[in-house]
C-alpha positions, 0 to 999 in steps of 0.5 A, a space after each residue: 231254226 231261228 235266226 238272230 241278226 247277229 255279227 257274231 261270228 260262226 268261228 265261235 263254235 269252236 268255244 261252243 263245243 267246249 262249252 258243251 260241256 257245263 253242266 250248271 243251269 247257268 251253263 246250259 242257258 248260255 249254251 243255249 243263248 249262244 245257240 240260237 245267235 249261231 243260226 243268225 250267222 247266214 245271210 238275211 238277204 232273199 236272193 243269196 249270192 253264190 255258194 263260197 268255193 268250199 276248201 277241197 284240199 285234203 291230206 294225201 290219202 294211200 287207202 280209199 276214204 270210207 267213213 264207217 257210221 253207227 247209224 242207231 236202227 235198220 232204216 224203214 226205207 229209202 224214200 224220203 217223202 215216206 220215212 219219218 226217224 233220225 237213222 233215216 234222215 242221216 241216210 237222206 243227207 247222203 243220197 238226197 239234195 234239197 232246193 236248198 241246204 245247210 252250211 256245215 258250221 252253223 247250218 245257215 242256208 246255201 244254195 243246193 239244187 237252186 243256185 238262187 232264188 227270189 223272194 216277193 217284197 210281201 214275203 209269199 212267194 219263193 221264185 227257185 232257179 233250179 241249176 243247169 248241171 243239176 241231174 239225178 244219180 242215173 244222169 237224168 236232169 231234174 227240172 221244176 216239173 219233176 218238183 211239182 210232182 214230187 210236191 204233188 206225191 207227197 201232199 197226195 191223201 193216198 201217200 199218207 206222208 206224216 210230215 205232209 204238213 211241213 209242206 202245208 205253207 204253200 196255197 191249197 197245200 193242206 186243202 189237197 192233203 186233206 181231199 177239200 181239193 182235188 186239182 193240184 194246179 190250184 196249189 201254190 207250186 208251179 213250173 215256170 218253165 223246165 228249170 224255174 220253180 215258184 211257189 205261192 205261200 199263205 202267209 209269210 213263213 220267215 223260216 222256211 228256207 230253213 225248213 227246205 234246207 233241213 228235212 227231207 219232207 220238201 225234198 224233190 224225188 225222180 218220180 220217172 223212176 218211182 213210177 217205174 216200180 208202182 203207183 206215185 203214191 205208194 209207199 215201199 216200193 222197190 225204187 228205193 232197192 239196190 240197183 234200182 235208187 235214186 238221188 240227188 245228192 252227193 253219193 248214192 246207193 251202191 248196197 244195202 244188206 239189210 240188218 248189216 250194213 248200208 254202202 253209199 258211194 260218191 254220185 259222178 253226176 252230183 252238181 257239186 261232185 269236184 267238192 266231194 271228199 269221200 269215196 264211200 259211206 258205210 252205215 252200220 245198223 247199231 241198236 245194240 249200243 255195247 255193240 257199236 262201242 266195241 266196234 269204235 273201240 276196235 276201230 272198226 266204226 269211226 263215229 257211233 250213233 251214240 253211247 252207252 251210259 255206262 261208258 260215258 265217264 270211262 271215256 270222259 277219262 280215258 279218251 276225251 279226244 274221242 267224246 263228243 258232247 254237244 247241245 242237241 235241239 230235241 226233247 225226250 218223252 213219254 207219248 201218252 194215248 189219250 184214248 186208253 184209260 187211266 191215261 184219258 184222264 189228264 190227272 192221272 197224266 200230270 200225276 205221272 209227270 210230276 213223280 218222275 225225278 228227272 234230276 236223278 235220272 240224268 245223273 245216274 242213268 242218262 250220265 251225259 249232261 241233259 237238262 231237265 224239261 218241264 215244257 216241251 218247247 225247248 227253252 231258248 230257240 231262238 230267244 224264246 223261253 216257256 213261262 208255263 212249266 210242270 210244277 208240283 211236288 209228290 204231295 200234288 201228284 198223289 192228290 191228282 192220282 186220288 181226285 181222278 179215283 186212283 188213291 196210292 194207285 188203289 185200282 190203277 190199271 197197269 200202264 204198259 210203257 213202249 220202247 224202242 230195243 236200246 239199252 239206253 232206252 231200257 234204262 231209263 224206262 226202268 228207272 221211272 218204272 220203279 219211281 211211279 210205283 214207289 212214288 204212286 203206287 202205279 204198275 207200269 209193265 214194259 215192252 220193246 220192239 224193234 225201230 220199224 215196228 215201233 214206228 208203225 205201232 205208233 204211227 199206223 196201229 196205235 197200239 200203246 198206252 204210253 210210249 218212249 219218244 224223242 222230238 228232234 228239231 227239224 228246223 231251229 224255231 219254237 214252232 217245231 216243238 208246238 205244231 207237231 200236237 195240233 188235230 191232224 197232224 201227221 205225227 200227233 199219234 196221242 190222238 190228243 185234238 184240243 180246239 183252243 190250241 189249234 185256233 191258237 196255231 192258226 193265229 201264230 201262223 198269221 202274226 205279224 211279228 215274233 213278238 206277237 207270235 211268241 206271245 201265242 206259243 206262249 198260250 199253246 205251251 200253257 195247253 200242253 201243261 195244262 193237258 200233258 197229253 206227253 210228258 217231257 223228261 228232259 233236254 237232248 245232248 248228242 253224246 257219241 265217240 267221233 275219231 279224232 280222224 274225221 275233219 270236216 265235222 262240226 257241232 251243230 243244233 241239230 246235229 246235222 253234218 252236210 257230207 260232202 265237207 267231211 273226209 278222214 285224215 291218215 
């Protein structure tokens, strides 16, 4: 996320979620705007004061408080060096902690498992003070050489974690993953002593306090129970099973019946565990969005996953208090596999991008007030707007489509679509199905597969030719929309690799101002129109239906809600 030096205040978000609401391009930009001001509501200063006494006082409650969830898919595991989706992530918010985390409001950093930390005047290097009281769910301590190993487990080339390079900011990191070097304590991460962390940088990386209070990729796991169940970098092994996980964060495992429900309870030896409001959290898998519907309806969920598109106007008049709509830092997509034809063709692919009606798409299917993407960067984070667009009309398209020997589709090969099983999903690929043969003339046949097995076809076999996707911003900044498409990297599963880009990536991460770098990200952008290897199609918004019950919940960028804040008034 980028921070702004603002005074703006982060009470403002209450105007925000009414805001959220416009559907004018004027609107949305001053949603964004406002977005990106929001992240700057957080201290600037490295060494944080300590976290403000969080308010605890709750309504008197008769009945234990359980919070039912529609978490969207059966979850790929509880490891959360291993897991890569948004299901998973909210999972990891309940069970895990980070050095350091998010305020509830505007997602600033505070201190987690750190209560302070230090940062050297050239920006290089993070000292972390790990807390005397901080221990994993079975009362173990956890101390800074439990970090290092963790760190070690997930930049190891036998782990194959995809979000490894989220990590690559730290001296040797990278260098490690990839085999060039082979002794760990060479790298940048170091255990001062039991309870001290420091870790050595590259370059200056202004956003990475972000990124450790974000996503689970830094999160530090017990490898003395991971250890227990098979090698330390192995992936799904039965430490993350009932009875045998293990957190750090505010509640932990009590249950998990697969396809059914997942059952967290709070964690007695969490540092923090006086501030926890919920007794228990329920996860509910929901792929069947119609499903998770009836179940808020009935008032056997209190906050779905999502909506379906068709019930969104229903609930828009009919139970307003109930539907949530707000700015969402994410961009939908097709994934295109460069290496399968007609799609190794970049004609053929910027064809495809320019005969899609993305204004009609969001008013009559999607129906929850997206935006249109015409560039992968997401327009506004913080204060940076992409000057390269998809621009072109039908007349181009069919041009692109003849020039690259596919004259109104005349000897196109069918393109099959993948989508992971939602309604929504479906519909939308349905809809720009019939757009591509009328506007082309190209075939376009579909297929669905579960949430597990659709992240392994797209991460392990490769086995598509396009395929449905969503980018969710891990952090508020632009480089979030613009590393993930660099050679290598653990989540380019186009098996696009272009030269220019990645020598561009190298030259952001060493700029030495915003400015400078934006101008970069500039270039990059430019690329990614230039080649398509995705094709956005249009902006998130998180639209579900919150209980007017649930407190404690805020509308967020990126849609993330520390737990321990949230509680359910009766």
């Amino acid at each position: 996320m980028r921070n702004f030096d603002t005074p703006l205040g982060c009470t403002s978000l209450n105007s925000f979620r009414k805001l959220s609401s416009i559907r004018s391009v004027v609107g949305f930009t001053c949603l964004l705007t406002l977005g990106a001001l929001l992240t700057g509501c957080g201290k600037k200063d490295s060494s944080p004061s300590p976290a403000a006494k969080t308010n605890t006082t709750t309504a008197p409650s008769a009945t234990p408080q359980i919070w039912r969830v529609g978490n969207g898919a059966e979850p790929q595991d509880l490891d959360p060096q291993t897991v890569t989706g948004v299901p998973e992530h909210k999972l990891m918010m309940a069970l895990f902690e980070g050095l350091v985390t998010e305020d509830p409001k505007d997602l600033h950093p505070i201190p987690g498992l750190a209560d302070r930390w230090e940062i050297s005047a050239d920006g290089l290097v993070y000292t972390f003070h790990l807390r005397a009281n901080a221990k994993w769910s079975d009362g173990t301590p956890i101390t800074a050489p439990q970090a290092v190993e963790s760190y070690q487990r997930m930049l190891s080339p036998g782990l194959g974690a995809e979000y490894a390079y989220l990590l690559w900011f730290a001296v040797g990191a990278e260098d490690y993953t990839k085999g060039k070097l082979t002794d760990f304590s060479k790298t940048g991460f170091k255990a001062l002593d039991e309870r001290t962390l420091q870790i050595t940088l590259k370059s200056p990386t202004p956003y990475l306090l972000k990124i450790i209070a974000s996503h689970y990729a830094w999160t530090i796991v017990p490898t003395h129970v991971v250890k227990k169940f098979g090698k330390l970098d192995e992936k799904r092994t039965a430490w993350t099973r009932t009875g045998n996980h293990v957190g750090s964060g505010p509640f932990q495992l009590k249950d998990w019946a697969p396809q059914q429900k997942i059952t967290v309870v709070r964690n007695p030896h969490y540092w923090d565990a006086a501030v926890v409001k919920l007794d228990a959290i329920e996860f509910f898998p929901t792929e069947d969005l119609g499903t998770e519907e009836r179940m808020f309806r009935t008032g056997q969920l209190d906050m779905t996953y999502e909506m379906p598109a068709n019930k969104i106007d229903t609930y828009r008049k009919e139970r307003p208090e109930a539907l949530k709509v707000d700015p969402w830092l994410g961009v939908y997509f097709y994934r295109c596999n460069v290496t399968r034809a007609p799609l190794t063709d970049k004609r053929v692919r910027r064809a495809l991008a320019l005969a899609i009606d993305r204004e009609s798409l969001i008013k009559n299917i999607t129906r929850g007030g997206e935006t249109p993407a015409y560039s992968v960067s997401y327009p506004g984070t913080a204060g940076y707007f992409p000057r390269a667009k998809i621009t072109g009309d039908l007349a181009l398209a069919k041009q692109l489509l003849a020039e690259a020997g596919y004259p109104d589709g005349k000897g196109c090969p069918p393109i099959e679509l993948l989508y992971n099983t939602q309604a929504n999903h479906r519909a939308i690929a349905e809809a720009i199905q019939q757009m591509w043969r009328k506007n082309l003339g190209v075939e376009i046949t579909l297929r669905n597969e579960e949430w597990k097995v659709y992240l392994n076809t797209q991460h392990v076999t490769k086995d598509y030719t396009l395929q449905r996707a969503g980018w969710i911003a891990d952090y508020v900044d632009p480089h979030v929309f613009l590393e993930i498409w660099t050679t290598g990297n653990g989540n380019n599963d186009t098996l696009w690799s272009n030269a220019d880009y990645d020598r561009l990536f190298q030259a952001a991460l060493t700029a030495k101002n915003d400015t400078e770098r934006y101008e970069i990200y500039q270039k990059m952008d430019a690329i990614l129109v230039d080649e398509m290897p995705v094709i956005p199609i249009y902006f998130y918004t998180k639209v579900h239906a919150v209980s007017p019950r649930v407190k404690g919940y805020y509308p967020t960028l990126l849609d993330n809600h520390p737990y321990k804040h949230i509680y359910l008034e009766n």
